[in-house]
BASE-870624 format. One record per residue: x, y, z of N, C-alpha, C, O in turn; residue in one letter; residue number from 0. Coordinates in nm, 3 decimals. Atoms other than C-alpha are relative to their C-alpha. Layout:
BASE-870624
{n.c1=X | n.c2=Y | n.c3=Z | ca.c1=X | ca.c2=Y | ca.c3=Z | c.c1=X | c.c2=Y | c.c3=Z | o.c1=X | o.c2=Y | o.c3=Z | residu=A | num=NUM};
...
***
This chain:
BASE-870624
{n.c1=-0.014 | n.c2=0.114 | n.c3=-0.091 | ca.c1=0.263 | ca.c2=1.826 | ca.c3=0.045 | c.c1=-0.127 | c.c2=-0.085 | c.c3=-0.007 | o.c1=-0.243 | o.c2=-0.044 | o.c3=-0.006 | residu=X | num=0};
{n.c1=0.139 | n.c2=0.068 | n.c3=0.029 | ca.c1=0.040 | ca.c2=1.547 | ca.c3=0.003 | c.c1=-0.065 | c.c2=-0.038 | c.c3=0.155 | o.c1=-0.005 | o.c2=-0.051 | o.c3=0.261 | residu=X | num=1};
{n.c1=0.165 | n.c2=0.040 | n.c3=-0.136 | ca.c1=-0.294 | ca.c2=1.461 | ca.c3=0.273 | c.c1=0.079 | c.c2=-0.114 | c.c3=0.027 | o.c1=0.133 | o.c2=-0.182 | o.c3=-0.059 | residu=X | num=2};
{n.c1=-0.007 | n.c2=0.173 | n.c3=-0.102 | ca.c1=-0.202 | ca.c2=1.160 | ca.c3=0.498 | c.c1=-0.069 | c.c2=-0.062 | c.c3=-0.046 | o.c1=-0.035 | o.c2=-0.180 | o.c3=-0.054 | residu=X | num=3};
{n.c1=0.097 | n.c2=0.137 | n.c3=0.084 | ca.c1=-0.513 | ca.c2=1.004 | ca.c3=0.306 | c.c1=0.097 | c.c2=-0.018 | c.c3=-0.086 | o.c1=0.138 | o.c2=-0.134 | o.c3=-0.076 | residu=X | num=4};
{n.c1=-0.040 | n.c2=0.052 | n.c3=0.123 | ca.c1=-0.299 | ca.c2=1.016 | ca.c3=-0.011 | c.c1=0.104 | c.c2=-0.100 | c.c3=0.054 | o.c1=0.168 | o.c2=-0.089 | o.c3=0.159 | residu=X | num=5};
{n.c1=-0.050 | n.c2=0.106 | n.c3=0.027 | ca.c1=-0.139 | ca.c2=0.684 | ca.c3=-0.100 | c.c1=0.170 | c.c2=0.074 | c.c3=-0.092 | o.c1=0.171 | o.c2=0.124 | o.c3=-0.205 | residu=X | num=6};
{n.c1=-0.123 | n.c2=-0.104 | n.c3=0.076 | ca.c1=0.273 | ca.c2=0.844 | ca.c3=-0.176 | c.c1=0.082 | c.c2=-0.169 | c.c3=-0.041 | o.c1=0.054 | o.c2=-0.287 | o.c3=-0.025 | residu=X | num=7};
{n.c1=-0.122 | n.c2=0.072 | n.c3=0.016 | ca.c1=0.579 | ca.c2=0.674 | ca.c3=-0.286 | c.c1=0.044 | c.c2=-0.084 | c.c3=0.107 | o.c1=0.076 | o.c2=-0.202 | o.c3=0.114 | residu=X | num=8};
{n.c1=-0.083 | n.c2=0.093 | n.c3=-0.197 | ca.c1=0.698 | ca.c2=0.617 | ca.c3=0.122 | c.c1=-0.121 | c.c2=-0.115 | c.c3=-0.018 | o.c1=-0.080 | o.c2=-0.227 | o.c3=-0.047 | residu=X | num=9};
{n.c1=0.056 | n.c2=0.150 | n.c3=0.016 | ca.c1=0.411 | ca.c2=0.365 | ca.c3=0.099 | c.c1=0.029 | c.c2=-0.102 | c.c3=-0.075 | o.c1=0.025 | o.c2=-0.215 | o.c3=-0.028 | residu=X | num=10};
{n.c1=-0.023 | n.c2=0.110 | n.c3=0.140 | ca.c1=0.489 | ca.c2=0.173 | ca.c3=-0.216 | c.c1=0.109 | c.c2=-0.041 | c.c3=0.081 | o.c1=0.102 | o.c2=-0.154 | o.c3=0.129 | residu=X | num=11};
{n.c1=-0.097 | n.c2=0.084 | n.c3=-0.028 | ca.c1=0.830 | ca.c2=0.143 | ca.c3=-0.073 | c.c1=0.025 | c.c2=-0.021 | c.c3=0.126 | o.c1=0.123 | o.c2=-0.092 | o.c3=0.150 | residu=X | num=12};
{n.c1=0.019 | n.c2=0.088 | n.c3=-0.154 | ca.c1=0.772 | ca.c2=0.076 | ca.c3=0.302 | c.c1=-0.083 | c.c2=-0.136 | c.c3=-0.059 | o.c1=-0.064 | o.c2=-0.240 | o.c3=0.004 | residu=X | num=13};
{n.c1=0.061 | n.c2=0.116 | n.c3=0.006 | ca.c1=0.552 | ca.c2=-0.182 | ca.c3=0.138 | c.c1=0.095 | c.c2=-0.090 | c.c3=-0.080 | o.c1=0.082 | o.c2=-0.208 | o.c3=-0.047 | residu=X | num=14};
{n.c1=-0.122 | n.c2=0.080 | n.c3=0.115 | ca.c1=0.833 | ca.c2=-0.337 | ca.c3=-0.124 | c.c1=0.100 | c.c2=-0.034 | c.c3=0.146 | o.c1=0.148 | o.c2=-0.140 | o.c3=0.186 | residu=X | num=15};
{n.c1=-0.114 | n.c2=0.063 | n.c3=-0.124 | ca.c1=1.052 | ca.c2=-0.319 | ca.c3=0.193 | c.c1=0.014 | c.c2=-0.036 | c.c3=0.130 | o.c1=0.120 | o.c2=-0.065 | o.c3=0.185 | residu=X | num=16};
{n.c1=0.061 | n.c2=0.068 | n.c3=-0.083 | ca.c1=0.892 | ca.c2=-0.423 | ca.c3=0.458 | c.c1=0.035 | c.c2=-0.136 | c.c3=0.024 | o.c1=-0.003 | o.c2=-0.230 | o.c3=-0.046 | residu=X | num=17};
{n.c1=-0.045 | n.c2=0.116 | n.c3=-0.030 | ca.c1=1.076 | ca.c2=-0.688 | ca.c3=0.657 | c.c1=-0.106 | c.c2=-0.112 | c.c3=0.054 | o.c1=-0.051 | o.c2=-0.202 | o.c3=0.117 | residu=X | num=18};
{n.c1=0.093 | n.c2=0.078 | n.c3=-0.010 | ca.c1=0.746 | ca.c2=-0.888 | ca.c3=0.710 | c.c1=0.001 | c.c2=-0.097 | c.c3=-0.129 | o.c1=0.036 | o.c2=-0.066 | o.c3=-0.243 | residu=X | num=19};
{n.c1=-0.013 | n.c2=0.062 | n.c3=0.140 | ca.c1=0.706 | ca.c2=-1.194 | ca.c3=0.494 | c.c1=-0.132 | c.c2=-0.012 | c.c3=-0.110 | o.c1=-0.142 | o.c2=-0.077 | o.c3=-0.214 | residu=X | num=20};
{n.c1=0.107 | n.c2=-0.039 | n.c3=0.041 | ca.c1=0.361 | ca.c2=-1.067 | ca.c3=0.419 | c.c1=-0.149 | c.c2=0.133 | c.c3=0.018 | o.c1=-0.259 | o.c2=0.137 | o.c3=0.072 | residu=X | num=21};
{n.c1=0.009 | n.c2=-0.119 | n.c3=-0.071 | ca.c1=0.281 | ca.c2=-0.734 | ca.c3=0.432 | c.c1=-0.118 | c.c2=0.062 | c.c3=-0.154 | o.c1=-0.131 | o.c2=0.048 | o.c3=-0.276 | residu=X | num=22};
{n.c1=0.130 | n.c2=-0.058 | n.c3=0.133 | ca.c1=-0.040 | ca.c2=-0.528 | ca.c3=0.285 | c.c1=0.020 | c.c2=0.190 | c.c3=0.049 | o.c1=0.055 | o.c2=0.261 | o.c3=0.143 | residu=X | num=23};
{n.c1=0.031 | n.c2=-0.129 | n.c3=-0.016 | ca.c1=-0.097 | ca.c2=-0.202 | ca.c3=0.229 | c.c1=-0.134 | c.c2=0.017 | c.c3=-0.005 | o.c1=-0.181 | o.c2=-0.012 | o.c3=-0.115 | residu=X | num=24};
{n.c1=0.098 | n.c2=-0.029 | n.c3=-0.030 | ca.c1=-0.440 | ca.c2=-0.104 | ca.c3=0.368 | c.c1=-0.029 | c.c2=0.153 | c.c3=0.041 | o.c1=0.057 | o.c2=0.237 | o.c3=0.067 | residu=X | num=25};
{n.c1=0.029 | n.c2=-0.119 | n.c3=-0.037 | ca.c1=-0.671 | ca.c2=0.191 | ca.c3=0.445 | c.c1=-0.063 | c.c2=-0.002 | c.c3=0.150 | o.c1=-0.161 | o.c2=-0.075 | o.c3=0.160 | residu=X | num=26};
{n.c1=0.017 | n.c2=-0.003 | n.c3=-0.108 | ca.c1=-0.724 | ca.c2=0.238 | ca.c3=0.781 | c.c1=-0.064 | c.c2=0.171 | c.c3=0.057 | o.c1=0.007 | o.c2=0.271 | o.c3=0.066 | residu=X | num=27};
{n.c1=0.034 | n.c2=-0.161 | n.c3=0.007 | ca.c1=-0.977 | ca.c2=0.563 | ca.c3=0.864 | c.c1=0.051 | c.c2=0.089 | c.c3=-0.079 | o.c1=0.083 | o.c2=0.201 | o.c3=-0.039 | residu=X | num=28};
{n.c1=-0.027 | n.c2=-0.027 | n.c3=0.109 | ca.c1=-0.886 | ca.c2=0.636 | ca.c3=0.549 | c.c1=0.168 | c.c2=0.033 | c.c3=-0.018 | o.c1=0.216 | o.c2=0.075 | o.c3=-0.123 | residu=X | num=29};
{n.c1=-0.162 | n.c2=0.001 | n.c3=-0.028 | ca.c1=-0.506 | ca.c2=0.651 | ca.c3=0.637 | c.c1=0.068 | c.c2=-0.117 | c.c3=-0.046 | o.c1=0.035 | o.c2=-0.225 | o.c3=0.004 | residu=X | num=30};
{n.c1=-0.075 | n.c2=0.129 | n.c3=0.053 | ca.c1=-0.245 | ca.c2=0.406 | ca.c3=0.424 | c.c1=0.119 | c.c2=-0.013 | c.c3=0.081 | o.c1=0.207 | o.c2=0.067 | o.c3=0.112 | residu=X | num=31};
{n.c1=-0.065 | n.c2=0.068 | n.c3=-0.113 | ca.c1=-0.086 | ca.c2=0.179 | ca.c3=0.650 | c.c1=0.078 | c.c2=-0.108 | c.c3=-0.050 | o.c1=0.009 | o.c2=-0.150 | o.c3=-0.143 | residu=X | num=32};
{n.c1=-0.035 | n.c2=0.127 | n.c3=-0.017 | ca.c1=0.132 | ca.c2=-0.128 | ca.c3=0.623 | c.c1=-0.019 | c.c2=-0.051 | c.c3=0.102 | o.c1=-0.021 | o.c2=0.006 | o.c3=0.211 | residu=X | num=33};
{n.c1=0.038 | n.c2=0.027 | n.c3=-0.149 | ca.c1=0.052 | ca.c2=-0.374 | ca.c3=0.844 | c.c1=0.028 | c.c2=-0.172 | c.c3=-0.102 | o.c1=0.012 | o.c2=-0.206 | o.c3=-0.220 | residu=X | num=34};
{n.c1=-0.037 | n.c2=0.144 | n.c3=0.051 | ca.c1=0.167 | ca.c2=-0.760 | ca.c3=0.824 | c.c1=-0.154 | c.c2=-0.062 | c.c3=-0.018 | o.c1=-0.255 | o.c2=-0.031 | o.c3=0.045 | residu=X | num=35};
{n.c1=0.159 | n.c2=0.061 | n.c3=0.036 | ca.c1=-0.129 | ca.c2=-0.995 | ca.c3=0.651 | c.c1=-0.058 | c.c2=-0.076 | c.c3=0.149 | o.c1=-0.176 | o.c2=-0.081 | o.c3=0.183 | residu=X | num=36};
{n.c1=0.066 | n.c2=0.058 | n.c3=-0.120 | ca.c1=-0.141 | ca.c2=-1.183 | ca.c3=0.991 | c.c1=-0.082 | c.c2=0.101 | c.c3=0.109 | o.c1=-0.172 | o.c2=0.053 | o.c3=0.177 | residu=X | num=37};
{n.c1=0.051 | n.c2=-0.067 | n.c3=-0.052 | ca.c1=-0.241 | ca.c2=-0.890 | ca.c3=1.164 | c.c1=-0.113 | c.c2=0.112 | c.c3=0.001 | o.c1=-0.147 | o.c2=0.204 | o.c3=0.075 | residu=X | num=38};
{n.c1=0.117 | n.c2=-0.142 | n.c3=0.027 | ca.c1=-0.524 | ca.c2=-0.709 | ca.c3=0.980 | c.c1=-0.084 | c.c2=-0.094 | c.c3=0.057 | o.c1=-0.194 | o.c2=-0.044 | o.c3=0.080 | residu=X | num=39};
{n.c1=0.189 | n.c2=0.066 | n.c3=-0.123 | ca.c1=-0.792 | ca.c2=-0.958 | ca.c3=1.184 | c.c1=0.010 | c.c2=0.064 | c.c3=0.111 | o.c1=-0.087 | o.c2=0.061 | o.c3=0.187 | residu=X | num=40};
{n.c1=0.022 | n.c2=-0.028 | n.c3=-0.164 | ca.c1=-0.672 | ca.c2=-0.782 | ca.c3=1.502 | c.c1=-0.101 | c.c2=0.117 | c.c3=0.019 | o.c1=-0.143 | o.c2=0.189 | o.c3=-0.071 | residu=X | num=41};
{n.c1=0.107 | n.c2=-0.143 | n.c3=-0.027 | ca.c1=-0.907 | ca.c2=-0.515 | ca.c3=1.660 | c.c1=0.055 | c.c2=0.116 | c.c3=-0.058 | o.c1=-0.006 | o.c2=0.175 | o.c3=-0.147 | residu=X | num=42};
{n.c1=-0.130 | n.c2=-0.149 | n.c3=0.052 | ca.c1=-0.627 | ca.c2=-0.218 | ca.c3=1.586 | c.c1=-0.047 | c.c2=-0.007 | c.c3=-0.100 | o.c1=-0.106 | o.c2=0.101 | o.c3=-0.105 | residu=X | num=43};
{n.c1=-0.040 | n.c2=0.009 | n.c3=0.112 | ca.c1=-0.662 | ca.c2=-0.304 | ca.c3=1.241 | c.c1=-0.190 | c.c2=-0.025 | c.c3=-0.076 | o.c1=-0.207 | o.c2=-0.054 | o.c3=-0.194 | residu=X | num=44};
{n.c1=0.124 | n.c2=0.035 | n.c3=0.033 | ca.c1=-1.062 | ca.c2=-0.349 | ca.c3=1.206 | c.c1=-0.038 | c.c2=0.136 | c.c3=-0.079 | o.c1=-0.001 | o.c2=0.253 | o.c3=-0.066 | residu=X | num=45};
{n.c1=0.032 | n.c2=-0.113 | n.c3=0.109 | ca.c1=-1.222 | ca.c2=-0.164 | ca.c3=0.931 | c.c1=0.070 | c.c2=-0.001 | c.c3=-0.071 | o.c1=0.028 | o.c2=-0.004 | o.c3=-0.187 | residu=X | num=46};
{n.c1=-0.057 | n.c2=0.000 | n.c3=0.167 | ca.c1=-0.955 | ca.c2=-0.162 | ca.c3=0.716 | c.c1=-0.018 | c.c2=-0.042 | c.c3=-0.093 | o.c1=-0.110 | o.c2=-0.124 | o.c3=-0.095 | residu=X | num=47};
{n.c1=0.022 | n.c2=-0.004 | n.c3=0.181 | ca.c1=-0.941 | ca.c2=-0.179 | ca.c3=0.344 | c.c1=0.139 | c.c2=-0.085 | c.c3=-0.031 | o.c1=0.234 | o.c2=-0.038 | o.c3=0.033 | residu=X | num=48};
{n.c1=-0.072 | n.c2=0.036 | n.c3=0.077 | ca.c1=-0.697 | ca.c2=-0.406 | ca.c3=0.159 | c.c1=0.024 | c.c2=0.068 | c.c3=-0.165 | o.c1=-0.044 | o.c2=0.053 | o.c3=-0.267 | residu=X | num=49};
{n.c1=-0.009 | n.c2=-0.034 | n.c3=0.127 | ca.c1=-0.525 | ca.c2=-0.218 | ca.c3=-0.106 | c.c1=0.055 | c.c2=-0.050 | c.c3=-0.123 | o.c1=0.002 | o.c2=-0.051 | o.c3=-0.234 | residu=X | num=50};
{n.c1=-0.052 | n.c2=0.155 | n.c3=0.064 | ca.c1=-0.275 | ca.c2=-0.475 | ca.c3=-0.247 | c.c1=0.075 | c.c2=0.028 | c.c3=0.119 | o.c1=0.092 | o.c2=0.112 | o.c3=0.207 | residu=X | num=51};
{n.c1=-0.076 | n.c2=0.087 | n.c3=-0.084 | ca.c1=-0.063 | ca.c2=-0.717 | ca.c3=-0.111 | c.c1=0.189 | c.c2=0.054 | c.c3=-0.058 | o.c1=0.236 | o.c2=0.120 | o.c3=-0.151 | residu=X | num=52};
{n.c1=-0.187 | n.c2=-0.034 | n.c3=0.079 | ca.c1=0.353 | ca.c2=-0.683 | ca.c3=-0.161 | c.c1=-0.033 | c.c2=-0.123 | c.c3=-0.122 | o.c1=-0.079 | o.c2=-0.081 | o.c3=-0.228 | residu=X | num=53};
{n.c1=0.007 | n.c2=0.118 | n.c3=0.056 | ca.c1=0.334 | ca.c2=-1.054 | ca.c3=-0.325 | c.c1=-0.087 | c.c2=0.100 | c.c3=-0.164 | o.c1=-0.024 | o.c2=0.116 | o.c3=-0.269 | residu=X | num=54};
{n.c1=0.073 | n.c2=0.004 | n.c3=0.155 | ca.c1=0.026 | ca.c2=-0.907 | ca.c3=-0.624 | c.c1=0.064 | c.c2=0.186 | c.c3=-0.012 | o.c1=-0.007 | o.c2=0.251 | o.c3=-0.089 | residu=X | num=55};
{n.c1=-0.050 | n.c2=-0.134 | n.c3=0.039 | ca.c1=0.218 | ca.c2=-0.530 | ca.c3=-0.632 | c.c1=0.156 | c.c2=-0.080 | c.c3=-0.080 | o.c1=0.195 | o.c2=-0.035 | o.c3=-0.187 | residu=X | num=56};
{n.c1=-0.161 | n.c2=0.035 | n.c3=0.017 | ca.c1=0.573 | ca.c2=-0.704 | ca.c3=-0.696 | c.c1=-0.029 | c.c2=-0.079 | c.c3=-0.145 | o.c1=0.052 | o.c2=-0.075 | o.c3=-0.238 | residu=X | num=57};
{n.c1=0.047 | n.c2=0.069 | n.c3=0.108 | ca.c1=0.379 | ca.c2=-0.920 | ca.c3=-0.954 | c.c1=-0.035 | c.c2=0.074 | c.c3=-0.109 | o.c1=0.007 | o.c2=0.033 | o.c3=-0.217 | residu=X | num=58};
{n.c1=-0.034 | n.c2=-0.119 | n.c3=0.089 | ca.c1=0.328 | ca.c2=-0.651 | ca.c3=-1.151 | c.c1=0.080 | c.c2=0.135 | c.c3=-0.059 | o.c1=0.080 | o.c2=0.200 | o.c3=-0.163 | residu=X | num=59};
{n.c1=-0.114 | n.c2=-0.022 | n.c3=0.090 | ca.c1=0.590 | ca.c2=-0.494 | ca.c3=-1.173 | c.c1=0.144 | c.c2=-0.058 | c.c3=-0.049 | o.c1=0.239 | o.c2=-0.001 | o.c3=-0.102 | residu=X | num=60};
{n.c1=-0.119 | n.c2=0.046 | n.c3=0.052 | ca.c1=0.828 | ca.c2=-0.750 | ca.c3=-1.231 | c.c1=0.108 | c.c2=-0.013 | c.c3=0.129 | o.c1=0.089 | o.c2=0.007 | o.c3=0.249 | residu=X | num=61};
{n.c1=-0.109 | n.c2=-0.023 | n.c3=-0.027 | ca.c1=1.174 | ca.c2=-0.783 | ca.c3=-1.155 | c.c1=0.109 | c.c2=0.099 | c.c3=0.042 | o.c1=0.126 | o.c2=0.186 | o.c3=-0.044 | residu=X | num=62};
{n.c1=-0.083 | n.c2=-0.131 | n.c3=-0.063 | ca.c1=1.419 | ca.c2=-0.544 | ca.c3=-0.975 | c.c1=-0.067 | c.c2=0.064 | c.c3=0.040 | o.c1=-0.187 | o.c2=0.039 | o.c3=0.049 | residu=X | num=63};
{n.c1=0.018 | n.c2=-0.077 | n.c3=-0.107 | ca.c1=1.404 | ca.c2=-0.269 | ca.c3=-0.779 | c.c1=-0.042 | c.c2=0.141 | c.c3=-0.074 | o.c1=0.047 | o.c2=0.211 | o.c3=-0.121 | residu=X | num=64};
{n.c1=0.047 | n.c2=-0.104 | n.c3=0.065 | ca.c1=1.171 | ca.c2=0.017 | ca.c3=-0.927 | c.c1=0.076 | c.c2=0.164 | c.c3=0.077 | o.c1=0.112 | o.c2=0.185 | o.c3=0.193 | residu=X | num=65};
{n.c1=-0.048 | n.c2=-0.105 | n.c3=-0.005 | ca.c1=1.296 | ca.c2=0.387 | ca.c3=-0.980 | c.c1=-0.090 | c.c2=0.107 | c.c3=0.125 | o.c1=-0.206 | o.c2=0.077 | o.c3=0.152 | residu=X | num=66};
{n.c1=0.060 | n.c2=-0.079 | n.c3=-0.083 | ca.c1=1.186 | ca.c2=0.648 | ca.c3=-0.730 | c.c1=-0.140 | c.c2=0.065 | c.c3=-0.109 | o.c1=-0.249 | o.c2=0.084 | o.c3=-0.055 | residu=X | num=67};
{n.c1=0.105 | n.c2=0.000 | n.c3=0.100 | ca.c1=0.956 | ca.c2=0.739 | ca.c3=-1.068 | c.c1=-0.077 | c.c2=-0.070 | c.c3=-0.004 | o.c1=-0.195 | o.c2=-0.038 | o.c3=-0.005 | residu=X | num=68};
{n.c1=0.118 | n.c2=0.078 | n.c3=0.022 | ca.c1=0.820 | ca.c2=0.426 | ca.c3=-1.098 | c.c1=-0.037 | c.c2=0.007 | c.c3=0.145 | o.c1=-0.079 | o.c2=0.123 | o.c3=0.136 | residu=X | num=69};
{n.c1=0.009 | n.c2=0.020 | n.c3=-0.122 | ca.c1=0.756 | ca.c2=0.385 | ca.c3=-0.706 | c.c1=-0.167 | c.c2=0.146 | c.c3=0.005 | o.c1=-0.284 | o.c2=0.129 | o.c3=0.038 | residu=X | num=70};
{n.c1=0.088 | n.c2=-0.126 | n.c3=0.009 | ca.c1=0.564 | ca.c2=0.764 | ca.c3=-0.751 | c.c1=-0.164 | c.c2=-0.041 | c.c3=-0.134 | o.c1=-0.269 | o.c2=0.022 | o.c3=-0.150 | residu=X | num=71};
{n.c1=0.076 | n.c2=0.024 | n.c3=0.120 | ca.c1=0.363 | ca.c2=0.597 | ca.c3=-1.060 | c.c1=-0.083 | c.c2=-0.076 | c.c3=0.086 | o.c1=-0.198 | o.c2=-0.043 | o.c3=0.114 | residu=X | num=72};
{n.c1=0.062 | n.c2=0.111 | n.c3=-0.067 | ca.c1=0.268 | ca.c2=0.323 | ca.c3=-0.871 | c.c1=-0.120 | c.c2=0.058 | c.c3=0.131 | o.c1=-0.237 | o.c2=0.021 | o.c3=0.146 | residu=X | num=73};
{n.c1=0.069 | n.c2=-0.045 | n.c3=-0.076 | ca.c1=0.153 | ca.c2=0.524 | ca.c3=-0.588 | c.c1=-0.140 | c.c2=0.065 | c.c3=-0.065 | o.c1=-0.255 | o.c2=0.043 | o.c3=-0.027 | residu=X | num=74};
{n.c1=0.102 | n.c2=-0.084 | n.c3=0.051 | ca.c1=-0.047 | ca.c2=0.759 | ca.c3=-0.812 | c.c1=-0.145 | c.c2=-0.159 | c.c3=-0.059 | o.c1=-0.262 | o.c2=-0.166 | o.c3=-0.020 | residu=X | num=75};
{n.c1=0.095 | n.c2=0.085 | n.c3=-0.021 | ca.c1=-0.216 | ca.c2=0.418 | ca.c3=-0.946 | c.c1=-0.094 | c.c2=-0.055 | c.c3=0.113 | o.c1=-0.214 | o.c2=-0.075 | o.c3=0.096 | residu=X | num=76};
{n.c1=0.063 | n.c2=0.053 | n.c3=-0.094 | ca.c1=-0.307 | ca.c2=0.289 | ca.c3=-0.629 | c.c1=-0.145 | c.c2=0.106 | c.c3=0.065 | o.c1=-0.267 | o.c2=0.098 | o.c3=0.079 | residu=X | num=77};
{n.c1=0.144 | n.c2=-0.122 | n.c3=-0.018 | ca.c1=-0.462 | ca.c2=0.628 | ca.c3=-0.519 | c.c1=-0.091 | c.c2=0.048 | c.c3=-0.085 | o.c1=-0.159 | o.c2=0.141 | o.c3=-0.041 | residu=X | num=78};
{n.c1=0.112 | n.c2=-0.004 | n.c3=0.077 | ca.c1=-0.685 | ca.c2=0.645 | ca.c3=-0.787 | c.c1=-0.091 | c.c2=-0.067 | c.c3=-0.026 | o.c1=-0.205 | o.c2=-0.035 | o.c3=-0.060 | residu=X | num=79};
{n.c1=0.114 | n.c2=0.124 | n.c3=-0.017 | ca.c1=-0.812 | ca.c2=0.286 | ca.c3=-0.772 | c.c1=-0.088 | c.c2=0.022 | c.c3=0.134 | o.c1=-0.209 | o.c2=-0.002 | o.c3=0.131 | residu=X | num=80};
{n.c1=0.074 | n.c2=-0.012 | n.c3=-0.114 | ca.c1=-0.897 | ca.c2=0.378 | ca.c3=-0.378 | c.c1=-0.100 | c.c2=0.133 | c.c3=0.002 | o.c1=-0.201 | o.c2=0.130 | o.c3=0.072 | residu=X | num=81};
{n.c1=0.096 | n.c2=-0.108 | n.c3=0.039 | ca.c1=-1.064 | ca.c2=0.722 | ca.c3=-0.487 | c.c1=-0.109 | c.c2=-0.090 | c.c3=-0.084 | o.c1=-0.206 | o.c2=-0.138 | o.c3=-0.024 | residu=X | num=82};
{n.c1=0.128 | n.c2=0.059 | n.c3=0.104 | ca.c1=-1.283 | ca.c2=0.553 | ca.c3=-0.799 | c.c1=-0.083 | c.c2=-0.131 | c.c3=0.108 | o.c1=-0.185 | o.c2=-0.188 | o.c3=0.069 | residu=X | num=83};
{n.c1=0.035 | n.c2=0.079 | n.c3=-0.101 | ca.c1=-1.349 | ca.c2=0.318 | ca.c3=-0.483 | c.c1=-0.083 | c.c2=0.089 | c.c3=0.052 | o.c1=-0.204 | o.c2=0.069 | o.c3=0.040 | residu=X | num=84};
{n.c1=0.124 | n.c2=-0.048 | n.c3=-0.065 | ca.c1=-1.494 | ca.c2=0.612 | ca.c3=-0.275 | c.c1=0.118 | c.c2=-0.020 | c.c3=0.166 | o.c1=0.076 | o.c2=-0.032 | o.c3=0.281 | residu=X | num=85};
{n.c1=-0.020 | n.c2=0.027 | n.c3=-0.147 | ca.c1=-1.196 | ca.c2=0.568 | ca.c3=-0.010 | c.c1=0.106 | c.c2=0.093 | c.c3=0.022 | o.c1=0.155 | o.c2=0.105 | o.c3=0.135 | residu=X | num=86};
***
């Protein structure tokens, strides 16, 4: 079972599906969160980390609706950019 720090799949695709029209995935006390872009200035949301945006994640991978594989790939990328980060 993965740590609540780790960055999984349910993130990638709470963040792909996320009825916000601008939604980030951030670290929050080292915990990955979605949270709409208008709302990471609020206090709740201070300290966080921008990990990507839906808009520059969707941009890379294109078109359609990624496999529960790719979704798991994606995750494993992300959590390795925020580790070699130090987060």
């Amino acid at each position: 079972m993965p740590s609540t720090n780790t960055i999984t799949a349910q993130h990638v695709r709470e963040l792909l599906s996320s009825p916000d029209p601008d939604p980030r995935l951030v670290l929050l006390e080292g915990r990955p969160r979605v949270v709409p872009a208008a709302e990471t200035g609020a206090d709740r949301y201070r300290g966080a980390v921008e990990v990507v945006s839906r808009e520059d994640l969707t941009a890379r991978i294109g078109p359609g609706a990624p496999s529960e594989r790719d979704l798991e790939a994606l995750a494993s990328r992300l959590q390795t950019v925020v580790s070699e980060l130090g987060g």
